[in-house]
VONUVO-159734 format. One record per residue: x, y, z of N, C-alpha, C in turn; residue number from 0. Coordinates in steps of 0.1 Angstrom, whole numbers, plus 5000, padded with zeros to 4 digits. Layout:
BEGIN
> X | Y | Z | X | Y | Z | X | Y | Z | NUM
...
This chain:
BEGIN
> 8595 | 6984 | 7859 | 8581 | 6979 | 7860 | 8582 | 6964 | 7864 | 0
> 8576 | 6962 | 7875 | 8575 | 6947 | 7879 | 8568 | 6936 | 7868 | 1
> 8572 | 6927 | 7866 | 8569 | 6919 | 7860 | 8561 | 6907 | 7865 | 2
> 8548 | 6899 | 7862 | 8539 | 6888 | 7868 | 8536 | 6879 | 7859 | 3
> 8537 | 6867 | 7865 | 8535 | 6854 | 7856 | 8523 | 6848 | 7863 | 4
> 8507 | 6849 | 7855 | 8498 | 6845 | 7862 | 8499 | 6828 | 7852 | 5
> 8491 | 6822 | 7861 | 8494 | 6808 | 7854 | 8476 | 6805 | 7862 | 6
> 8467 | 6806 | 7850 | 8452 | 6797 | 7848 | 8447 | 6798 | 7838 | 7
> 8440 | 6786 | 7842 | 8433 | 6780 | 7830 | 8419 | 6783 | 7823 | 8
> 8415 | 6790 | 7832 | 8404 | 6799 | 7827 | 8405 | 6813 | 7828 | 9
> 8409 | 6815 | 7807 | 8413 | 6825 | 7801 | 8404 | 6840 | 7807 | 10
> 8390 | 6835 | 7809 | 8379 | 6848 | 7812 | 8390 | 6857 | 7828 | 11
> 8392 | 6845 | 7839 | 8395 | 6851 | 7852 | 8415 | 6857 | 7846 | 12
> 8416 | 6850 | 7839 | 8428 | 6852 | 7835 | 8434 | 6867 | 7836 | 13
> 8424 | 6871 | 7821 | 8424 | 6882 | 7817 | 8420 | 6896 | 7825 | 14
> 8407 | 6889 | 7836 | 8407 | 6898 | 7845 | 8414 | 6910 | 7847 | 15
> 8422 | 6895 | 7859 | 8435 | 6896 | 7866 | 8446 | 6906 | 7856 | 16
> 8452 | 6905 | 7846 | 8460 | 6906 | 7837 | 8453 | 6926 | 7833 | 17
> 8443 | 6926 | 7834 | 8437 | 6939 | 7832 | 8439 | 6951 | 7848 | 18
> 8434 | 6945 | 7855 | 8437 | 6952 | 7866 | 8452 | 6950 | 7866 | 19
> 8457 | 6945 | 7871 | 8473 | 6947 | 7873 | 8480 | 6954 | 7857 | 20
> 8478 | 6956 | 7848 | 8484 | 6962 | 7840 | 8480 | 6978 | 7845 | 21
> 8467 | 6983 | 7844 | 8459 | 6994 | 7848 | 8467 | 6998 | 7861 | 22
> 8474 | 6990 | 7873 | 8481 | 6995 | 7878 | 8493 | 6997 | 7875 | 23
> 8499 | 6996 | 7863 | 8513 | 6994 | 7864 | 8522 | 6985 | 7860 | 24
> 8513 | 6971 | 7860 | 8526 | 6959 | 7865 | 8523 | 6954 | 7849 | 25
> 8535 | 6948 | 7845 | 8530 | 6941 | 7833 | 8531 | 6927 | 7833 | 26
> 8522 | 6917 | 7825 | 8518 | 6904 | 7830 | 8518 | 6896 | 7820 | 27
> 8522 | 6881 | 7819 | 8521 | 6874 | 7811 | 8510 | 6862 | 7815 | 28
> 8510 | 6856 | 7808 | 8498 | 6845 | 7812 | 8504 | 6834 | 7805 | 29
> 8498 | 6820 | 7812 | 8505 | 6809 | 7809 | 8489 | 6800 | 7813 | 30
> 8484 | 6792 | 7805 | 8469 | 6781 | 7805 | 8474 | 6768 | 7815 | 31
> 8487 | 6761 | 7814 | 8489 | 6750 | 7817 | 8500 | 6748 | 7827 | 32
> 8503 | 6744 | 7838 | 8507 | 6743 | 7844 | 8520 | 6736 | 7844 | 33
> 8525 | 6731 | 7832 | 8537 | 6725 | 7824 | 8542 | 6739 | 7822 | 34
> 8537 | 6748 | 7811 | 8545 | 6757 | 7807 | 8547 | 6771 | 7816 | 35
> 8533 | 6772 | 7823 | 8535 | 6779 | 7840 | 8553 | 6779 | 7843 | 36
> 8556 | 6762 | 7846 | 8565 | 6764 | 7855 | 8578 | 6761 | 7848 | 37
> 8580 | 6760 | 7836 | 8589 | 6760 | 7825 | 8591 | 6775 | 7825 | 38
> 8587 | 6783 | 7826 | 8583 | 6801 | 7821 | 8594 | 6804 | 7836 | 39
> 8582 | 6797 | 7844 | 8588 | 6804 | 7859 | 8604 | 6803 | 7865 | 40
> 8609 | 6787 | 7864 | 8620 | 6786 | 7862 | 8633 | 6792 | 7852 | 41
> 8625 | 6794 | 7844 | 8638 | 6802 | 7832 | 8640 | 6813 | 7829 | 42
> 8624 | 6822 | 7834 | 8628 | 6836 | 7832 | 8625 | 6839 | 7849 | 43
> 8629 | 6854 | 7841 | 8626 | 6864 | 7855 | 8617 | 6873 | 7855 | 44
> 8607 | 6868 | 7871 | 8596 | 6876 | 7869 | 8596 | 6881 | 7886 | 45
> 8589 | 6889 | 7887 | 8588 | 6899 | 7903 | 8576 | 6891 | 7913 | 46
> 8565 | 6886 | 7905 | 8557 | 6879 | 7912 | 8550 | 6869 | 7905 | 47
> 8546 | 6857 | 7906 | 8534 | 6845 | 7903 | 8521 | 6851 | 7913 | 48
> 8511 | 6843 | 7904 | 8498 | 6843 | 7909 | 8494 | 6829 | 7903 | 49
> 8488 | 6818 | 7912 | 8490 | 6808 | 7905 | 8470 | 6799 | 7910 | 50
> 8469 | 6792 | 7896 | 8454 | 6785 | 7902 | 8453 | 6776 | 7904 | 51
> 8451 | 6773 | 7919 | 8451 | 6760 | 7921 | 8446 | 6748 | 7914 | 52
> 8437 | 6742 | 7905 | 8434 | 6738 | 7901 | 8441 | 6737 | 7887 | 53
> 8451 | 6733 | 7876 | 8453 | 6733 | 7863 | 8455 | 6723 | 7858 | 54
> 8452 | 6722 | 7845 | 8454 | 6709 | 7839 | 8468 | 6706 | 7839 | 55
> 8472 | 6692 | 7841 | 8486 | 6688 | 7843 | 8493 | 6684 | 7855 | 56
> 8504 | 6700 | 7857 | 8509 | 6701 | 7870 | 8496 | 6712 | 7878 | 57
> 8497 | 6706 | 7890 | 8482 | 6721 | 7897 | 8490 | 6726 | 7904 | 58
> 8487 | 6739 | 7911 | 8494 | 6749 | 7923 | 8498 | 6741 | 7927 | 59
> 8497 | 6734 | 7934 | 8503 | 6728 | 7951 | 8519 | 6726 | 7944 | 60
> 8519 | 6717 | 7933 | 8534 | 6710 | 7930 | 8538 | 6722 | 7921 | 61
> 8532 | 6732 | 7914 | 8542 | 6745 | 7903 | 8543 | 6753 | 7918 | 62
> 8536 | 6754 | 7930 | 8544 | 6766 | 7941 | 8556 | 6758 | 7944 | 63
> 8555 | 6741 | 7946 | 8567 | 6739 | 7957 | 8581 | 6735 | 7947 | 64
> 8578 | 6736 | 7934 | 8589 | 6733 | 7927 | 8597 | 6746 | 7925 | 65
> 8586 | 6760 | 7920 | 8591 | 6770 | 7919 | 8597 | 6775 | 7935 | 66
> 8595 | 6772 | 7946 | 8604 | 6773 | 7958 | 8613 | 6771 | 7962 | 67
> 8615 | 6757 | 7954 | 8626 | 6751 | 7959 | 8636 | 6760 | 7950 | 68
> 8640 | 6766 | 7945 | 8648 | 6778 | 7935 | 8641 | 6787 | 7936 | 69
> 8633 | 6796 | 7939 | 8636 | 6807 | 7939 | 8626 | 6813 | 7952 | 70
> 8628 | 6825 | 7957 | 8622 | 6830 | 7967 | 8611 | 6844 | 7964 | 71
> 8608 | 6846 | 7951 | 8600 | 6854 | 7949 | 8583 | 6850 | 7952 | 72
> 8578 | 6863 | 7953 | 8562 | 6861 | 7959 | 8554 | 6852 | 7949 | 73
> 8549 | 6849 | 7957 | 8537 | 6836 | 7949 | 8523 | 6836 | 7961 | 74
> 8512 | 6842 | 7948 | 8498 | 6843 | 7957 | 8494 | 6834 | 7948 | 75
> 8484 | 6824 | 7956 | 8478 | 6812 | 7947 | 8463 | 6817 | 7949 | 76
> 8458 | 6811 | 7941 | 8443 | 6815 | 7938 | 8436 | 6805 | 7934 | 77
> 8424 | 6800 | 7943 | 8415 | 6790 | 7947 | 8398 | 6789 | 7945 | 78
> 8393 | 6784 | 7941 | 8380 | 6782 | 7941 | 8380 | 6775 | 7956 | 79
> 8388 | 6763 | 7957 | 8389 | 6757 | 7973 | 8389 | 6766 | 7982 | 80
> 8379 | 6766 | 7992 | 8377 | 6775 | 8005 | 8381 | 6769 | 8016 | 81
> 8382 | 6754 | 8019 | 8391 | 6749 | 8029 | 8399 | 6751 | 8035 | 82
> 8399 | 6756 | 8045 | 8410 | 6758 | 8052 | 8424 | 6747 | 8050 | 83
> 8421 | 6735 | 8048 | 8430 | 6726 | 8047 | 8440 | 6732 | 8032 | 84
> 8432 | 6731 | 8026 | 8440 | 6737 | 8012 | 8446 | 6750 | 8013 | 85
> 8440 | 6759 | 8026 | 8452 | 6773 | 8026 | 8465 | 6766 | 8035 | 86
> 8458 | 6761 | 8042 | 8475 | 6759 | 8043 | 8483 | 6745 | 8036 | 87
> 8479 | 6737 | 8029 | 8485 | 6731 | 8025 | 8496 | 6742 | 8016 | 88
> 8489 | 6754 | 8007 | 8495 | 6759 | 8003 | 8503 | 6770 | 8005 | 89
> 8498 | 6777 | 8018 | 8511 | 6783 | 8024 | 8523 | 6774 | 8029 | 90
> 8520 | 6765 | 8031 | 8531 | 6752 | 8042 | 8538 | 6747 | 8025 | 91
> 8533 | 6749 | 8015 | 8540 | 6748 | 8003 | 8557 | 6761 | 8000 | 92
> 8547 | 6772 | 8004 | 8556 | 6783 | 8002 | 8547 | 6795 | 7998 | 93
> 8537 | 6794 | 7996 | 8532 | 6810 | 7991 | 8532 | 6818 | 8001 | 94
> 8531 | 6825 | 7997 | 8528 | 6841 | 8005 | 8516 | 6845 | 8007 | 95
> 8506 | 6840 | 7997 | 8496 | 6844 | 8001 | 8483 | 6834 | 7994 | 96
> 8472 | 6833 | 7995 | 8460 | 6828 | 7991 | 8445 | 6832 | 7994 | 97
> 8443 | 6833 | 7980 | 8428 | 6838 | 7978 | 8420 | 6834 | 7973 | 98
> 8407 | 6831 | 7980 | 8397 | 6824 | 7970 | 8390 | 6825 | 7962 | 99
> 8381 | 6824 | 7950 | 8372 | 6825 | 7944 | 8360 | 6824 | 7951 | 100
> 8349 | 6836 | 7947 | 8353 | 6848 | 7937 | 8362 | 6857 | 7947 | 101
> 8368 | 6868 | 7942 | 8375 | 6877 | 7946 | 8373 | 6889 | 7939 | 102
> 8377 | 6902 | 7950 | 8375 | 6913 | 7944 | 8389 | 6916 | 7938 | 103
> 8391 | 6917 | 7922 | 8403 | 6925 | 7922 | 8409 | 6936 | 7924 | 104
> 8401 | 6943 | 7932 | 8408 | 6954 | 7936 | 8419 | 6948 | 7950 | 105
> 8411 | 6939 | 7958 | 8420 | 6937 | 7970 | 8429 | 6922 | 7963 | 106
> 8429 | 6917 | 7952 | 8440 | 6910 | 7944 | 8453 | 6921 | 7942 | 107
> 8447 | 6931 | 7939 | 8457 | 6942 | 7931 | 8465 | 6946 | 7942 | 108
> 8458 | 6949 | 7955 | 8463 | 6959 | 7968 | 8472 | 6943 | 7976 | 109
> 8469 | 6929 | 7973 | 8478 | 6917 | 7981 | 8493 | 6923 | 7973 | 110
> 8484 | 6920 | 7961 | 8501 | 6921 | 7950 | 8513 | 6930 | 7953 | 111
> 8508 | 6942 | 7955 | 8511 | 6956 | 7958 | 8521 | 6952 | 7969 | 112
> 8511 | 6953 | 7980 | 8524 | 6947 | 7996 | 8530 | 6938 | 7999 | 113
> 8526 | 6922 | 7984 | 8536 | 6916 | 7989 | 8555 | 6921 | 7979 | 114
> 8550 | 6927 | 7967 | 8560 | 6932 | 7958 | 8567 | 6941 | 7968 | 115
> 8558 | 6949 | 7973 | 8569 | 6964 | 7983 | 8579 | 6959 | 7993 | 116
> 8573 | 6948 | 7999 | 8578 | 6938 | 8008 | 8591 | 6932 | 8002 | 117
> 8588 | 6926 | 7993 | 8602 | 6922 | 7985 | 8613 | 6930 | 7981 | 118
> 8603 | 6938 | 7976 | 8615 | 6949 | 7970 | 8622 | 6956 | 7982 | 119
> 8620 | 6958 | 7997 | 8627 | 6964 | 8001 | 8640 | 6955 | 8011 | 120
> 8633 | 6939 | 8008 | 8640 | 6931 | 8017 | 8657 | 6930 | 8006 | 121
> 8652 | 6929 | 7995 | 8664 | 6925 | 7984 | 8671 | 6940 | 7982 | 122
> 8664 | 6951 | 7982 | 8671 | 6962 | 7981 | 8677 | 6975 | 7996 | 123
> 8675 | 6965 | 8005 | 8682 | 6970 | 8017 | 8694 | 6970 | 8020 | 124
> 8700 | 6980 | 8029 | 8715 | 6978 | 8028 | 8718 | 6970 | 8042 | 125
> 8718 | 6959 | 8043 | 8721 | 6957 | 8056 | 8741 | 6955 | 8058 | 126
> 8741 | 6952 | 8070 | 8755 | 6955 | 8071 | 8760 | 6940 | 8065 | 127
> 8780 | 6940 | 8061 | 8779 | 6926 | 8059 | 8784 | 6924 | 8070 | 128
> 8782 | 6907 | 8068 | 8781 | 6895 | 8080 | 8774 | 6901 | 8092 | 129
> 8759 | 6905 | 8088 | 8749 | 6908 | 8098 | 8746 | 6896 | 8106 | 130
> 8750 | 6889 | 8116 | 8745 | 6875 | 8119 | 8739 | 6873 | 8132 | 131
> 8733 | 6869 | 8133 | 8724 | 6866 | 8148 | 8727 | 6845 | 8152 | 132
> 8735 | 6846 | 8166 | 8738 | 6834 | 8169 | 8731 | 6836 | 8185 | 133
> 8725 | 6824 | 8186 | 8717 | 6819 | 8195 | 8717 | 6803 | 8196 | 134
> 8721 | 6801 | 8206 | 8722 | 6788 | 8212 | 8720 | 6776 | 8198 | 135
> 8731 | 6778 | 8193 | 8731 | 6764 | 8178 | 8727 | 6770 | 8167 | 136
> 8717 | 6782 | 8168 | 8712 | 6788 | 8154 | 8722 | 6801 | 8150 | 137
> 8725 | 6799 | 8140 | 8732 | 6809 | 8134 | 8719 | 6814 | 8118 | 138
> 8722 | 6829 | 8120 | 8713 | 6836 | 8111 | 8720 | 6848 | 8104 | 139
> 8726 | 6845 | 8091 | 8731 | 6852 | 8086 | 8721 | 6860 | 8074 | 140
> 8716 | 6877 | 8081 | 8715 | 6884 | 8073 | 8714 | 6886 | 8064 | 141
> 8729 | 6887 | 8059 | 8735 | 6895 | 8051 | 8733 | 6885 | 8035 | 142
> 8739 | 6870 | 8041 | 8729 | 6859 | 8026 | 8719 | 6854 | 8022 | 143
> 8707 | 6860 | 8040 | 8698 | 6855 | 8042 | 8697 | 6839 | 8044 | 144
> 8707 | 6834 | 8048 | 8712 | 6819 | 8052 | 8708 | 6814 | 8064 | 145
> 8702 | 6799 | 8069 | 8706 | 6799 | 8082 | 8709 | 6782 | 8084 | 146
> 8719 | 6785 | 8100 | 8725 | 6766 | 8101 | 8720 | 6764 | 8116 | 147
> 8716 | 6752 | 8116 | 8708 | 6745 | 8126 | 8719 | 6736 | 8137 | 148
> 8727 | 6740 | 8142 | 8737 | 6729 | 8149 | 8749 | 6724 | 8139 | 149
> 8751 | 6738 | 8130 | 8758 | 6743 | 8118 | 8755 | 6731 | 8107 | 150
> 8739 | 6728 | 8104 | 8740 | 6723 | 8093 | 8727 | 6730 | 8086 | 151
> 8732 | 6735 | 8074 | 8720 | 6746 | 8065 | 8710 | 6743 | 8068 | 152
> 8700 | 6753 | 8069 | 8685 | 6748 | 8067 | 8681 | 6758 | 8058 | 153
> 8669 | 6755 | 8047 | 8665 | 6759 | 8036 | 8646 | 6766 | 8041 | 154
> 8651 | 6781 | 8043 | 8641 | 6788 | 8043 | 8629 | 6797 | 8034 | 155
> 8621 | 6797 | 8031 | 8610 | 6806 | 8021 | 8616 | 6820 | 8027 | 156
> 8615 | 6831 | 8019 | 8610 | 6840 | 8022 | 8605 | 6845 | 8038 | 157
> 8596 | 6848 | 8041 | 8585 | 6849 | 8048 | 8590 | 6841 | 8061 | 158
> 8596 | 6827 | 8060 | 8600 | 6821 | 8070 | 8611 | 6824 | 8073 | 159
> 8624 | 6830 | 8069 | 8632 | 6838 | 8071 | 8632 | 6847 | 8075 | 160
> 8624 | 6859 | 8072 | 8618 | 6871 | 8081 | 8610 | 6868 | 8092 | 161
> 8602 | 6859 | 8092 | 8594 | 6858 | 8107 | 8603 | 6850 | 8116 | 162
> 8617 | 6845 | 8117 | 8624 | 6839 | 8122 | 8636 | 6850 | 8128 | 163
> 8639 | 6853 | 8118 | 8647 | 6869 | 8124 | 8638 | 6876 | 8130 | 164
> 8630 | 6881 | 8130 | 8619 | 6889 | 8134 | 8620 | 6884 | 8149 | 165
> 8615 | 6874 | 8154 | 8617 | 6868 | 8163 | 8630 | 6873 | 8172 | 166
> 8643 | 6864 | 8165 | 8652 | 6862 | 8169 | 8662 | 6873 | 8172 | 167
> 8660 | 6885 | 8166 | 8660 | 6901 | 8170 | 8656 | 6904 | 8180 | 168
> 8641 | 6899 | 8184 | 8638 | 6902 | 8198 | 8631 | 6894 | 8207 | 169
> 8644 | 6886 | 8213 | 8643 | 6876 | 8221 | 8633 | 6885 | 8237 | 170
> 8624 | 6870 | 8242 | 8619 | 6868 | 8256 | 8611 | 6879 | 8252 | 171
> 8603 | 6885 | 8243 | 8593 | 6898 | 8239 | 8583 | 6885 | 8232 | 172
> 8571 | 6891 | 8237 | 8559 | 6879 | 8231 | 8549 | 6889 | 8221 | 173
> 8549 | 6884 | 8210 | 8541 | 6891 | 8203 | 8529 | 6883 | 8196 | 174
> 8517 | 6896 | 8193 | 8507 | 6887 | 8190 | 8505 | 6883 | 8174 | 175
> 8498 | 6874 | 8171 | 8495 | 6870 | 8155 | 8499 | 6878 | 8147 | 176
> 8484 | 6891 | 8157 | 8481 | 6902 | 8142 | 8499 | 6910 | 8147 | 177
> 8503 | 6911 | 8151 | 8513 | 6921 | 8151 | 8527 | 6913 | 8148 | 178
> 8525 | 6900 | 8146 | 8535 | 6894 | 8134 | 8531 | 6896 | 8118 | 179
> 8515 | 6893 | 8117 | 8512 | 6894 | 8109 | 8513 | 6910 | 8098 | 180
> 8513 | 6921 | 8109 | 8512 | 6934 | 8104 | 8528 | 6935 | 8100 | 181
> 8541 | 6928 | 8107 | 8557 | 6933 | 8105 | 8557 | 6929 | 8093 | 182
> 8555 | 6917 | 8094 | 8561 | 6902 | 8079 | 8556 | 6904 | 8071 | 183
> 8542 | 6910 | 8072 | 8530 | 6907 | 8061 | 8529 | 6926 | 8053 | 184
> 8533 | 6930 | 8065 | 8530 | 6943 | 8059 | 8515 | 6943 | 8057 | 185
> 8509 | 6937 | 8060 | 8489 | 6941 | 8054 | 8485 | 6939 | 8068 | 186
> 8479 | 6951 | 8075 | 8471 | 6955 | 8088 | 8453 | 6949 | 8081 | 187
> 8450 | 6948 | 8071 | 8434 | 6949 | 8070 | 8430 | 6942 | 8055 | 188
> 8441 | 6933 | 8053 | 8439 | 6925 | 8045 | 8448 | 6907 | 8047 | 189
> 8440 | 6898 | 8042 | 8448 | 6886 | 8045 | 8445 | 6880 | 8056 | 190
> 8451 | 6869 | 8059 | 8446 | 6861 | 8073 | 8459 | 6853 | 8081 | 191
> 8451 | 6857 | 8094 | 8467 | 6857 | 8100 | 8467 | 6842 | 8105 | 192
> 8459 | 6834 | 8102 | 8462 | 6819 | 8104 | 8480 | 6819 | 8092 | 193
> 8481 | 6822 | 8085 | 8493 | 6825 | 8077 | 8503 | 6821 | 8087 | 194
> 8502 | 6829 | 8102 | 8516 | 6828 | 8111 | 8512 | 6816 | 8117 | 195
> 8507 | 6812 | 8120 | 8505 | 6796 | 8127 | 8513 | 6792 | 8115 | 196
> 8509 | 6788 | 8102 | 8511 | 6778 | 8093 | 8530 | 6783 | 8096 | 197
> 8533 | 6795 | 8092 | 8549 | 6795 | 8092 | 8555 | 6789 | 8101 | 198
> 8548 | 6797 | 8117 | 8554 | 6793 | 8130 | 8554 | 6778 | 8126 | 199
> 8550 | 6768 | 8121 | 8551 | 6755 | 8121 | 8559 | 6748 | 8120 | 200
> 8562 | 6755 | 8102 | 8572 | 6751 | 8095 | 8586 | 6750 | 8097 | 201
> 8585 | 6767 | 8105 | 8600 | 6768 | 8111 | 8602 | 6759 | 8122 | 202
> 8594 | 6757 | 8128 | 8597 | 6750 | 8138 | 8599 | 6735 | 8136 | 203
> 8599 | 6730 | 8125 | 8600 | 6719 | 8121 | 8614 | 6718 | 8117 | 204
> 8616 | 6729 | 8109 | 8634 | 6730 | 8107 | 8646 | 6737 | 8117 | 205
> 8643 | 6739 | 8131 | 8646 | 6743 | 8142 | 8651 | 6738 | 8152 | 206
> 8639 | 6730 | 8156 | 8632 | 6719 | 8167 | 8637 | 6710 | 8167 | 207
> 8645 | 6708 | 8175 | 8647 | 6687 | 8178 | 8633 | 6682 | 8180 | 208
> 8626 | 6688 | 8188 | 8614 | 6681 | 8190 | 8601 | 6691 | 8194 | 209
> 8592 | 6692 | 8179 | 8581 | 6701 | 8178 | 8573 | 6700 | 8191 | 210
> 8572 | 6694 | 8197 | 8559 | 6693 | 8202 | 8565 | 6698 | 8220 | 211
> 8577 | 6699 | 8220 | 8584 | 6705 | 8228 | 8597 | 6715 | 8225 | 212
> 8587 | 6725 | 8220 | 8602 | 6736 | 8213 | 8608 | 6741 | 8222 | 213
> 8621 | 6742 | 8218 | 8632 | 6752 | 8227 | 8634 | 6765 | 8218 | 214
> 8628 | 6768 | 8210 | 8633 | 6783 | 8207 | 8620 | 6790 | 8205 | 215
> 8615 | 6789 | 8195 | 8598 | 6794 | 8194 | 8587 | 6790 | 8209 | 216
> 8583 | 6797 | 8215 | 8578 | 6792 | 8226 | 8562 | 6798 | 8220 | 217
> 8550 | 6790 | 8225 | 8536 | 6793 | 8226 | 8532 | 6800 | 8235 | 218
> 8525 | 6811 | 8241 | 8521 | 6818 | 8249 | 8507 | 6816 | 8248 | 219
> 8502 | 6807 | 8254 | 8487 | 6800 | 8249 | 8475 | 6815 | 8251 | 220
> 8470 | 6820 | 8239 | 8463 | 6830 | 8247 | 8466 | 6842 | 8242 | 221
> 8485 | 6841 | 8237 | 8488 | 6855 | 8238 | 8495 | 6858 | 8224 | 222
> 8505 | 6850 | 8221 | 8511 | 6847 | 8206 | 8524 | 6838 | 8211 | 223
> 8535 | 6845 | 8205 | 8548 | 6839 | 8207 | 8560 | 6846 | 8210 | 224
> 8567 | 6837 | 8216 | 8580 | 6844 | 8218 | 8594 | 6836 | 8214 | 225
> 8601 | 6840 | 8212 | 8618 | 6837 | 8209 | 8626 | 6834 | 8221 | 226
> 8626 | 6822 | 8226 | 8636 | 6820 | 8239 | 8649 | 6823 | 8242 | 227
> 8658 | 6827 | 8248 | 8671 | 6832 | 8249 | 8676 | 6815 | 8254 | 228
């Protein structure tokens, strides 16, 4: 049984949340403060966070990017903020996903669902060992999910690891948003694929000598993106 650590402060949405995902299955703890949120999150082990942006203390933005920096499990944050600035501050954080207030929990339940299936089959796959993909300075190792930039580590999310391989598997092929969005994301009719802009960013920030002239991620203005050989 998957385990979830929702972390808000208002106990009513709390419990919601905490009722639907048990009803499916998942079992869930709850945490009010954003101190003890990420005290919980650090020390134990849980399968997914769901986190509110807004909490007394520490808020989302800083419990997603601390909980990132150690560990790679799913994290959907959850917002009264409708900004677009704030979704991606918080995906460019590390989450996987972001939802606003109000929300229907049934499509809270069905995010959770595909981003957990998603995990679970990335961590429980057999890939070969020393699966590695080398391209011109990038080396992409598989098999530890590791990768080195002109052989010096670079430190990837989740998500930005798989849309980088994803890529780099299949080089000079241009693919669109939604059909990054449908491989990585696994959700065809839920979610928003501004998500792959924000990653394509990121990566390319840890890539790139120089963003604003990439040599490996290329823009196909119009069309999506491609992986340069």
């Amino acid at each position: 049984m998957s385990k979830i650590l929702i972390v808000e402060d208002e106990e009513a949405i709390a419990d919601l949340e905490k009722d639907y995902l048990e009803l499916s299955g998942f079992s869930v703890e709850i945490e009010n403060s954003g101190e003890k949120g990420l005290e919980r999150a650090l020390n134990e082990n849980f399968d997914m966070f769901i986190l509110d942006l807004m909490l007394p203390g520490i808020d989302g933005f800083e419990l997603c990017r601390k909980i990132r920096e150690v560990k790679n499990t799913p994290i959907l944050m959850i917002s009264a903020k409708k900004d677009d600035i704030d979704k991606i501050r918080g995906l460019g954080l590390g989450a996987d996903d972001y939802i606003t207030k109000p929300f229907s929990p049934s499509e809270m339940v069905a995010r959770v669902k595909a981003h957990l299936a998603r995990y679970d089959r990335l961590i429980g796959s057999n890939m070969q060992e020393n699966d590695i993909i080398e391209i011109r300075g990038i080396k992409i190792d598989k098999t530890a999910r590791r990768v080195w930039v002109n052989e010096e580590e670079k430190q990837f999310t989740t998500k930005e690891f798989d849309l980088l391989t994803f890529l780099a598997q299949n080089p000079n092929h241009v693919f669109t948003k939604e059909e990054l969005f449908s491989e990585i994301w696994d959700m065809e009719s839920i979610g928003d694929i501004a998500t792959v802009t924000v990653h394509i960013k990121k990566i390319r920030e840890k890539i790139e000598l120089n963003t604003a002239k990439p040599q490996y991620i290329e823009t196909i203005w119009g069309v999506g993106y491609r992986f340069k050989l």
